[in-house]
C-alpha positions in Angstrom: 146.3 71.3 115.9 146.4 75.4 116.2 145.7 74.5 120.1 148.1 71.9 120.8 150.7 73.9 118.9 150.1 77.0 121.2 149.9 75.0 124.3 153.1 73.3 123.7 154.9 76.8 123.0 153.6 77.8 126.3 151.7 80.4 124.4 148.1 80.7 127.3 151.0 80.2 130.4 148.5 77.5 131.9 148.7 73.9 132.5 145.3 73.9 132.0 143.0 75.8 129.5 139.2 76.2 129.2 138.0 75.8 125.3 134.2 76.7 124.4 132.4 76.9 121.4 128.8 76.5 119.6 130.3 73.3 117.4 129.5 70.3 119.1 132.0 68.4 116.3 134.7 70.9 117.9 134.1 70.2 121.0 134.3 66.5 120.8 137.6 66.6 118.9 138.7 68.7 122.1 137.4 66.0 124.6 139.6 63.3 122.7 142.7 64.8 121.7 143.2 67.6 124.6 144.0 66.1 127.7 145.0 69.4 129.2 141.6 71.2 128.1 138.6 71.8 130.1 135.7 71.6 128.6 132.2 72.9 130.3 129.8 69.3 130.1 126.1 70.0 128.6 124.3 70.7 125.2 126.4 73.1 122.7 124.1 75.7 121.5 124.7 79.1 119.4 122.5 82.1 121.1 122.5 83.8 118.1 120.6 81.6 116.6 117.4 81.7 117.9 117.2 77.9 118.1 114.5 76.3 120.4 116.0 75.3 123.4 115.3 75.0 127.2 116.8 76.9 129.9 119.3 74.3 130.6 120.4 73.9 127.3 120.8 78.2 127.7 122.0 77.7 130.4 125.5 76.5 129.9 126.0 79.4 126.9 126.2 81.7 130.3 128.5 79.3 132.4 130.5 79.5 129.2 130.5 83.5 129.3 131.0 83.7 133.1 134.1 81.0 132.9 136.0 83.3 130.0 135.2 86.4 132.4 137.2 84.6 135.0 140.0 83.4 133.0 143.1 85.1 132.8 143.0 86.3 129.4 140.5 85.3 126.4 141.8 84.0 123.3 139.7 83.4 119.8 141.1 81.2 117.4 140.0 81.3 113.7 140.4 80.3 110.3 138.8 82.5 107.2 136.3 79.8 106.9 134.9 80.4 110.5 132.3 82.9 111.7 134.0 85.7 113.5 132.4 85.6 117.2 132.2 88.4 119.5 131.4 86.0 122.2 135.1 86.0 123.9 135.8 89.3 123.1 132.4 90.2 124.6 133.5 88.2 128.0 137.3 89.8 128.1 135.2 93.6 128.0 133.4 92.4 131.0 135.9 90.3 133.4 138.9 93.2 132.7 140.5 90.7 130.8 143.4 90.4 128.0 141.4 89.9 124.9 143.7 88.0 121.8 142.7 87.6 118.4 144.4 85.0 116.0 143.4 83.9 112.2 145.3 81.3 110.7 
């Protein structure tokens, strides 16, 4: 709801937006009920973790990094009950990017 509230006060200046995260649940709520989101296909998996996964599966953790470092600014969104990642921030640092924190 946070999303489609910022979206429709033109808060990320895009018709389209790229969401990631390491919650598959997220990330099929996104699919359904964000038509203007883009969202990277393949398995969801936290790096941090040190879950056993292939390369593949790894894989799309770095597409995910290398997208944020090519968008035109990096946003993370967060409620006090979620884990505070570094993971956009991290991506903002390296593309030169506009880095934008908000808890709610």
């Amino acid at each position: 709801n946070k999303i489609k509230k910022l979206y429709g006060e033109n808060f990320f200046k895009s018709q389209k937006i790229l969401v990631t995260s390491d919650s598959s649940l997220f990330m099929q709520q996104c699919k359904t009920s964000l038509p203007f989101a883009c969202i990277m296909p393949g398995k969801v998996v936290h790096v941090d973790r040190g879950e056993q996964a292939d390369l593949l599966t790894h894989t799309r953790s770095f597409v995910d990094l290398y997208m944020l470092m090519r968008a035109n600014r990096c946003v993370l969104l967060r409620t006090g009950d979620m884990y505070e990642s570094g993971f956009p921030a991290f991506a903002a640092r390296i593309g030169n990017k506009e880095f934008v924190k908000i808890d709610f």
